[in-house]
N, C-alpha and C positions, 0 to 999 in steps of 0.2 A: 504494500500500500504506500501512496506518496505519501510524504508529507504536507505540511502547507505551505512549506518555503518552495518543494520542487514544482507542486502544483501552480502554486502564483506564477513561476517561473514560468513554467510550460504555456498558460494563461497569457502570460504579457508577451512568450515570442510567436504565439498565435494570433494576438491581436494586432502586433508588428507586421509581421506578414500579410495580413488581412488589409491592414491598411498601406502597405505601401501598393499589395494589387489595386484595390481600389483608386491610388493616385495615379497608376498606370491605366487603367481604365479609363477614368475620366481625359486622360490626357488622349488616348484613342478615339474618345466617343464623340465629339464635336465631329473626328473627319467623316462617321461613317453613318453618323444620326441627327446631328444638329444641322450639319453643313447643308444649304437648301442647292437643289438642283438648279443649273446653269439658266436654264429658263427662266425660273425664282427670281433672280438677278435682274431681270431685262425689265424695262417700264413698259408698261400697252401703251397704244397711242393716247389714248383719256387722259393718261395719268400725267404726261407731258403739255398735250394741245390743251387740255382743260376742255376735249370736245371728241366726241366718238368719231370715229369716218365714217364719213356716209350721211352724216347726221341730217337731217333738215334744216338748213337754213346755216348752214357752216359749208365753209371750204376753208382747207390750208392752205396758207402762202408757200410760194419754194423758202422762204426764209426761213418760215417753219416746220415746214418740213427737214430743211437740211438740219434744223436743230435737234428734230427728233433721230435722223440720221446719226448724226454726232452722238447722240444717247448710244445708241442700240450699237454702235463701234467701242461704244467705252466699257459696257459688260456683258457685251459677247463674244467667243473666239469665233464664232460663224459668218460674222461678217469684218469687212475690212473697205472705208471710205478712200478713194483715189481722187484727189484733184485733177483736174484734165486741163483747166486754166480758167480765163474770165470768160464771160458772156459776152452779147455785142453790147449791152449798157452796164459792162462791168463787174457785175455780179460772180463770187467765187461757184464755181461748176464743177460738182462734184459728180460719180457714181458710185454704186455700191455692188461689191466681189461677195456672192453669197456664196456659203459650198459649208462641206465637214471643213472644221480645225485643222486637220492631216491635211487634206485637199492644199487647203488657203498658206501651209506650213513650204509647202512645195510648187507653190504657183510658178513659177520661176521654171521649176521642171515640164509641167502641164503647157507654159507659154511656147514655150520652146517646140515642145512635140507637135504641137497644132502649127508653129510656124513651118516647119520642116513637111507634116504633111501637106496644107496650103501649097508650099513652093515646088515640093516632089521632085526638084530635079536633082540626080543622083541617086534616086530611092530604087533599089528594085522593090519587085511587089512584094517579095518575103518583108523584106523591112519594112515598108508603108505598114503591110498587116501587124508586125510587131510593134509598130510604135501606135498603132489605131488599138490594137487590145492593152497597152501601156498606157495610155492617156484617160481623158473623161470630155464626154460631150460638152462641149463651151453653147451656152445658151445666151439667147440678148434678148430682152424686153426692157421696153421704154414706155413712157406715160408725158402727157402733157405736148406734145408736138403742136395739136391745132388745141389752145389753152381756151378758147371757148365750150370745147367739146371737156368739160371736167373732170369728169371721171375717173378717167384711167391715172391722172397724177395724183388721186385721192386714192385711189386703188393701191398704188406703187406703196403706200406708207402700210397700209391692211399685211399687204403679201411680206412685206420686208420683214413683220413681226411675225407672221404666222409659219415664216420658215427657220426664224433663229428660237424661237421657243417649241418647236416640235420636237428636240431631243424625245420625247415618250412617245412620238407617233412614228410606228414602221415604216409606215410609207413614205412621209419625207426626209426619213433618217436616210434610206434605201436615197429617195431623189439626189441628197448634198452628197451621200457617198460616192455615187458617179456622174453629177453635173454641176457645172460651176458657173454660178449666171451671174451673168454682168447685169445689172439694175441701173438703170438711165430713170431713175425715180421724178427726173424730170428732162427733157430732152426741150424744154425753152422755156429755164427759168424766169428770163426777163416778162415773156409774156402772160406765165403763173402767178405772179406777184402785179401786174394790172389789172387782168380780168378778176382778181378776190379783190384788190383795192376799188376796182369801180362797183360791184358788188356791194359789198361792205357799205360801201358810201351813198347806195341809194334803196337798201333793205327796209323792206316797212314803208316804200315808198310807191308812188305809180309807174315810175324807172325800173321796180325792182329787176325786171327780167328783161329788159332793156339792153340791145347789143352796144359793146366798146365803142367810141365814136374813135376810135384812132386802132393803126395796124397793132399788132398783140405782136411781131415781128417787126423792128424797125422799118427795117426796109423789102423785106419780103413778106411780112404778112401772114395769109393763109394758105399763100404757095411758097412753104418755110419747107413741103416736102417736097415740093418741086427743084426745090433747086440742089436736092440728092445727086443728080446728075452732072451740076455744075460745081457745087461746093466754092460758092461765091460767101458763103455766110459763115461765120465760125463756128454754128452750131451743126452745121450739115458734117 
């Protein structure tokens, strides 16, 4: 039988033990129970614009939009913002690189293999084929071209969110795993930010739905897509 010196003993190096697991535990437990998922992280559009998309009687400017842009690059590894330069009235011109972390970690590699099939010269067909199962489908969607026509530059902010928070959905896990889209969240800012500005300024009014009195395109207007062929404009 113990005593109660050996007992206490035993007592107090079981309770040492006990506790120093316990301070081991806790120091694990944040990574693998508290720590919220990648998505958790990300603001919805609401939470930024102070306005659902799509809403009634709301549109986002490209200004606000690139703001909410800027968000969703700051705590997500799924997307990645590229300046491309100014606009024709100056405005900073961004897009956005969706795809998997991995993906976006190796752009550089992906850029490269899609340059080399493009140009193909050199390539026998063994290597085209190796370097086409080596890569990932490059995708491009744009919004806001003819900025009358709304939508789709209100759309471009929906979609941006619903692919960097889909971490638990298979299906767009599967999509960024092998596609990398380039997001033109607005393809003519300058004109984004006048048709919500004249908007805005005659809401609740007998204007409200009253067309721009001036081109949404400085100098080309609503053949801003016409001139694809000529790329007389900075935004073409």
């Amino acid at each position: 039988m113990l005593d109660w010196f050996s007992a206490l003993h035993i007592s107090r190096r079981y309770f040492q033990g006990l506790l120093v697991l316990l301070v081991v535990l806790a120091g694990y437990y944040p990574s693998w129970a508290q720590a919220p998922a990648p998505s958790a992280l990300v603001p919805s559009p609401e939470s930024v614009l102070g306005r659902k998309v799509g809403e009634d009687f709301y549109l986002a400017s490209y200004d606000e939009s690139l703001a909410y842009f800027k968000k969703l690059a700051e705590t997500s590894d799924r997307i990645r913002l590229v300046q491309l330069g100014k606009t024709t009235n100056g405005l900073d011109w961004y897009i956005a690189i969706i795809s998997s972390p991995q993906n976006l970690a190796d752009l550089e590699r992906y850029k490269d293999i899609s340059r080399r099939l493009a140009w193909a010269r050199g390539l026998t067909e063994t290597e085209a084929r190796a370097l086409a199962r080596q890569g990932k489908a490059i995708v491009h969607i744009d919004g806001g071209l003819h900025s009358t026509e709304v939508a789709h530059a209100q759309h471009t902010i929906q979609l941006a969110y619903n692919l960097v928070t889909g971490d638990s959905d298979p299906e767009i896990t599967e999509i960024l795993n092998n596609v990398i889209l380039i997001l033109w969240f607005s393809i003519n800012p300058d004109g984004q930010n006048m048709v919500v500005s004249w908007y805005r300024r005659n809401l609740g009014t007998p204007f409200e739905v009253s067309p721009l009195p001036w081109l949404y395109q400085e100098y080309v207007g609503h053949d801003n897509n016409r001139d694809g062929y000529m790329n007389n404009m900075l935004e073409s």
